[in-house]
C-alpha positions in Angstrom: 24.4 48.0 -35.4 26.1 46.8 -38.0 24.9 43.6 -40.3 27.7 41.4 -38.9 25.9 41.7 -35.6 22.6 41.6 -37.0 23.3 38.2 -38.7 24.8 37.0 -35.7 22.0 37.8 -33.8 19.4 36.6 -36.0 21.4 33.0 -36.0 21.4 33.2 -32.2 18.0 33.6 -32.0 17.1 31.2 -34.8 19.0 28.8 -32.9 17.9 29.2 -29.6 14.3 29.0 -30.6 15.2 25.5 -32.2 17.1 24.8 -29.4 14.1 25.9 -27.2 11.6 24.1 -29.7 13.7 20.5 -29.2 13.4 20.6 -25.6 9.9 21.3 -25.6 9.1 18.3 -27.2 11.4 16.4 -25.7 9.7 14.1 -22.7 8.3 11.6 -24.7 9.2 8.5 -22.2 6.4 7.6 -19.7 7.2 4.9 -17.6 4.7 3.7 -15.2 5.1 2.2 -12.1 1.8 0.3 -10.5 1.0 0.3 -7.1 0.1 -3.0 -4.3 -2.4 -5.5 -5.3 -3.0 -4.4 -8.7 -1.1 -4.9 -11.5 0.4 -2.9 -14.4 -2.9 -3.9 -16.9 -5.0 -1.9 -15.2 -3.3 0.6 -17.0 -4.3 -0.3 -20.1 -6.9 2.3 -21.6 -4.4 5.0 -20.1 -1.6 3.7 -21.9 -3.5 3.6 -25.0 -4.8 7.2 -24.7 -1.3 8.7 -24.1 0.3 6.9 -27.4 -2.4 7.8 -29.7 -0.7 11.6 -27.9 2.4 10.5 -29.2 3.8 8.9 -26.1 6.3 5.9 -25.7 4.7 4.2 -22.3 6.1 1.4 -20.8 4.9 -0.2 -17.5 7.5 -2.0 -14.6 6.3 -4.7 -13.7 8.1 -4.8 -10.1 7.7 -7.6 -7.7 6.7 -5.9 -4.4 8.8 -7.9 -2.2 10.9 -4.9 -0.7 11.5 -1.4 -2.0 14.9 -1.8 -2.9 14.2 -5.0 -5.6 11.0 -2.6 -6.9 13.4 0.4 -7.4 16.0 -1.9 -8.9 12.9 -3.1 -11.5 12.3 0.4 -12.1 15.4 1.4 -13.2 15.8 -1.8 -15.1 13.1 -0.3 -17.5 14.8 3.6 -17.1 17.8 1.6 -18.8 16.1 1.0 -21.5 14.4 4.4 -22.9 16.0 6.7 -24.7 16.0 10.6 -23.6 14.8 11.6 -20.4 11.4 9.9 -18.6 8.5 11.0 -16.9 8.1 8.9 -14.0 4.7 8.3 -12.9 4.0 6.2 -9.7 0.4 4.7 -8.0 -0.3 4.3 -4.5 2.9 2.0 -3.0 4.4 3.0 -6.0 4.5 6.8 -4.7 7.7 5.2 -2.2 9.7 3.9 -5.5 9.3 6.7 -7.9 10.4 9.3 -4.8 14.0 7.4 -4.5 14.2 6.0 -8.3 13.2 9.3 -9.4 16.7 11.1 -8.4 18.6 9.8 -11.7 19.5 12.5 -14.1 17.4 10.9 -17.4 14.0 11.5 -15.2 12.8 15.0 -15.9 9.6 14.6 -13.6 7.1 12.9 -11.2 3.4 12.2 -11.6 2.1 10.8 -8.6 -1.5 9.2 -8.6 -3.4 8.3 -5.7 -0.1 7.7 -4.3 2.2 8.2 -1.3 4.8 10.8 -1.5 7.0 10.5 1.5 10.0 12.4 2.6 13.4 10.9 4.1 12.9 9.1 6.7 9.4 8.3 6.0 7.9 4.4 5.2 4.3 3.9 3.4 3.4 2.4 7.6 4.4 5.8 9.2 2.3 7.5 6.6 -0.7 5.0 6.2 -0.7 5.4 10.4 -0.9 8.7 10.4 -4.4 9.4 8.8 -6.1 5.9 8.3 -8.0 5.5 5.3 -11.7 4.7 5.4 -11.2 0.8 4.1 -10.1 -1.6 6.6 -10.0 -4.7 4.4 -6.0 -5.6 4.5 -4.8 -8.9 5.9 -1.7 -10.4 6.0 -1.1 -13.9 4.7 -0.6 -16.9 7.0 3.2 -16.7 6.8 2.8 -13.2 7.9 5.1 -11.8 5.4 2.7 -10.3 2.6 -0.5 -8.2 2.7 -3.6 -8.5 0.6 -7.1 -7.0 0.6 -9.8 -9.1 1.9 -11.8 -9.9 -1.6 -15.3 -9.0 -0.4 -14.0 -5.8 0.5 -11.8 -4.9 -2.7 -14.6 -3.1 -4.9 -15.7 -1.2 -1.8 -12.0 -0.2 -0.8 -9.9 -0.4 -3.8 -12.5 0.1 -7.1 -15.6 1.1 -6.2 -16.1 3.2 -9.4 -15.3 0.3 -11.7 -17.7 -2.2 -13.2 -18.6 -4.8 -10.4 -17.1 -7.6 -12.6 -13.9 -5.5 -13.0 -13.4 -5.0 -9.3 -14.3 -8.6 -8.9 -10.9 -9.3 -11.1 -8.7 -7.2 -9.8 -9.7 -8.7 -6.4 -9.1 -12.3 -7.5 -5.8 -11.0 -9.2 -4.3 -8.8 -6.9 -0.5 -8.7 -6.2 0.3 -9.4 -2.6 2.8 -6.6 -1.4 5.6 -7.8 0.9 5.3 -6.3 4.6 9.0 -5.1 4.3 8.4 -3.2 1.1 5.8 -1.2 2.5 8.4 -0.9 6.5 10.9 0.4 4.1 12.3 4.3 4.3 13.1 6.3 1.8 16.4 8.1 1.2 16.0 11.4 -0.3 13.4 12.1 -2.0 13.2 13.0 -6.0 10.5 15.7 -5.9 13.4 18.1 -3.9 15.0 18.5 -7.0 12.5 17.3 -9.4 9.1 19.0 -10.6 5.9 16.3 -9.4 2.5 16.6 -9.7 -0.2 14.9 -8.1 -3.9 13.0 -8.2 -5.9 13.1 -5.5 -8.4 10.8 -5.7 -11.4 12.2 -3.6 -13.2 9.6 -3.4 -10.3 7.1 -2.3 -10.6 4.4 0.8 -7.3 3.0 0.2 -5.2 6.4 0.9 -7.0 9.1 2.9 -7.7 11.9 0.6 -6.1 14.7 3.3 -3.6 12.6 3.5 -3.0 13.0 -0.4 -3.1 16.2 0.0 -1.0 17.2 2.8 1.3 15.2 1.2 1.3 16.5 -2.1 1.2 20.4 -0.7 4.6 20.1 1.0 6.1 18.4 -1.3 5.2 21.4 -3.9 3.3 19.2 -6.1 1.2 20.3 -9.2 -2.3 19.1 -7.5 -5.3 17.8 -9.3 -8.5 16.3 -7.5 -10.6 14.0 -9.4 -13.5 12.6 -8.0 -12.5 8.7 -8.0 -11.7 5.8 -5.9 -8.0 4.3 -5.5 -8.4 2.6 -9.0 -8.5 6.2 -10.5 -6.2 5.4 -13.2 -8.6 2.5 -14.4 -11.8 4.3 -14.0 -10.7 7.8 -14.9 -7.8 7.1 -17.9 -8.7 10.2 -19.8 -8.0 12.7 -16.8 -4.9 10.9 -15.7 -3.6 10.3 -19.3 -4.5 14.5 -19.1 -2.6 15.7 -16.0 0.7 12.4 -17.4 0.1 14.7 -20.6 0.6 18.4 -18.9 3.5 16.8 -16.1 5.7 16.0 -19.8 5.0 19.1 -21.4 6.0 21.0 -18.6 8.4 19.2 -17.5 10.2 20.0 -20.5 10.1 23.5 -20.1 
């Protein structure tokens, strides 16, 4: 081998581990999307654990009045980063990262405590088929939004947060639009998309099998943790973990 080639192979190399190096480090976009009834500052200690990691979070805000306006809220923010995004989604929130999740810029999915539906599939069909263990949801009188009954919020929703946190969240909730949650997805992201998941054992909201069976045949990364619905709240530093390991590898 002469030192022509050897040069030229030793700048290939040099490059490609550069080259390898860059796209390592690359995910560096988290963009959170909160689930039904609670809000996007729930998210707060997460957020803060993830860019002391070097992270650039940002949290949609999306209206919960039908899938389509939450996806369209969801991209909204996608507009804005710059590189490619980790999208991670909670509960409802599952539905909008699974059809916003197809564009090119998002490199993967972290779902938490969340529903991860194929085509076809709508948060009802899934929520029907393996009831959780709460039973607090009511509709409003209008009978177009859906709540959870206060007094049963900690129980369902938070029961491993501070009784005066729950109590917030319950007087704060976001109502969620009976359409949004009727809606079907199109195809969904994780086909063509590495995803990882939360289950959150302890969860009354989303059945815990559920969860799983979900997650399983989707191929999802799985992690249990032993929390209610309001995992990302009462657990940050394991979710800001497996948000942490979804970027790295979906970089790879």
């Amino acid at each position: 081998m002469n030192r022509r080639t050897i040069a030229a192979l030793a700048i290939a190399f040099s490059t490609g581990v550069i080259a390898y190096a860059a796209q390592a480090a690359e995910v560096k976009n988290i963009v959170i999307v909160h689930g039904a009834l609670a809000d996007g500052s729930g998210w707060r200690k997460a957020t803060e654990i993830l860019e002391r990691r070097g992270f650039n979070v940002t949290i949609v805000q999306e209206p919960i009045t039908s899938l389509a306006d939450d996806v369209a809220a969801t991209n909204r923010v996608l507009d804005l980063q710059e590189g490619p995004s980790l999208l991670v989604g909670h509960s409802y929130s599952g539905m909008v990262i699974t059809e916003a999740g197809n564009r090119p810029d998002v490199a993967g999915l972290v779902y938490v405590a969340a529903f991860q539906p194929k085509k076809g599939e709508s948060l009802l069909d899934l929520a029907g088929s393996k009831p959780p263990a709460g039973n607090g949801i009511k509709q409003t009188k209008d009978g177009k939004y859906l709540y959870l009954e206060p007094s049963a919020f900690a129980n369902d929703f938070a029961a491993d947060l501070p009784r005066e946190d729950a109590a917030f969240l319950a007087k704060s909730q976001v109502f969620a639009s009976k359409d949004a949650f009727a809606a079907k997805v199109g195809e969904p992201a994780w086909k063509s998309k590495k995803s990882w998941s939360i289950v959150a054992t302890q969860d009354r909201s989303i059945n815990p099998d559920l969860e799983r069976n979900m997650a399983r045949r989707a191929g999802s990364q799985i992690t249990e943790i032993a929390a209610s619905h309001a995992v990302f709240a009462s657990q940050p530093e394991k979710v800001a973990d497996v948000i942490e390991e979804a970027a790295r590898q979906s970089a790879e």
